[in-house]
N, C-alpha and C positions, 0 to 999 in steps of 0.2 A: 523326652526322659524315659528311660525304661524303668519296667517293674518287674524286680526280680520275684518278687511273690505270684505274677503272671507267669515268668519266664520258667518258674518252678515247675507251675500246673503243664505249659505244656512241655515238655521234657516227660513229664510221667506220662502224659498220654502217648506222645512217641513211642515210649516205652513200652505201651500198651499194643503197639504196632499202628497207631491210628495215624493218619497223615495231614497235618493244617496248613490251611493258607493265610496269610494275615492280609488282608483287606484293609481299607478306610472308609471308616462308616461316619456318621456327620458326629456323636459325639466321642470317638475311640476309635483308636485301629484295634482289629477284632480278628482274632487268631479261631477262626472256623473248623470246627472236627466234626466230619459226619458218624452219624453213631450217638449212643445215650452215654451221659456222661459215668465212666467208673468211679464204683463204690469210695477208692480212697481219692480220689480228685475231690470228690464233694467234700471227703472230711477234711481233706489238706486245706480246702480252699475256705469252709467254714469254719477251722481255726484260724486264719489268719487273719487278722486286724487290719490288716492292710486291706483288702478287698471287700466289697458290698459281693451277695448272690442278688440274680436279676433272676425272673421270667419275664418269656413276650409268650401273649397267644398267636396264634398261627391269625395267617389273615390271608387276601388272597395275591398278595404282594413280596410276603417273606413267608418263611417255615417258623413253627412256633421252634422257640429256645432253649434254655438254662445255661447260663454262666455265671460268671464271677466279674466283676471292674473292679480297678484300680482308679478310681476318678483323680487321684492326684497324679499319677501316670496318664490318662486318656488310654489305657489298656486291658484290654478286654480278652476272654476265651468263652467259646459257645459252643453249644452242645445241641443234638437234636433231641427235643424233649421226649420223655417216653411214648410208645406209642400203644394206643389201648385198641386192643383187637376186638372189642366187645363193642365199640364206638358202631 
């Protein structure tokens, strides 16, 4: 099943010139954009009803995240979480 409310987000970041891959990850296939997520992604994606926002912290396995799921899709878009230079 698609999720136009995913399908929305990435189209904007396309847009943004950013390039994703959509993968299969064990709960979602998950449309991957390296880069931090833009300002109106986040607000598009936390207006929408249709979507939960997620964080993962970094671990030594994956990159830490931020996205959005459609759990009723199994659709997902992720971002690479900010990165603090002060770390």
């Amino acid at each position: 099943m698609a999720s136009e409310s995913i399908l929305t987000l990435v189209r904007m970041a396309q847009d943004h010139g950013m390039a994703g891959k959509l993968t299969n990850w064990s709960k979602a296939d998950v449309w991957w954009f390296e880069g931090t997520m833009p300002q109106d992604i986040l607000m598009a994606g936390t207006e929408d009803p249709a979507l939960d926002y997620y964080e993962q912290a970094a671990s030594p396995h994956h990159r830490g995240d931020i996205g959005f799921i459609d759990d009723a899709a199994k659709l997902a878009i992720s971002f690479d979480t900010q990165k603090d230079d002060n770390a």
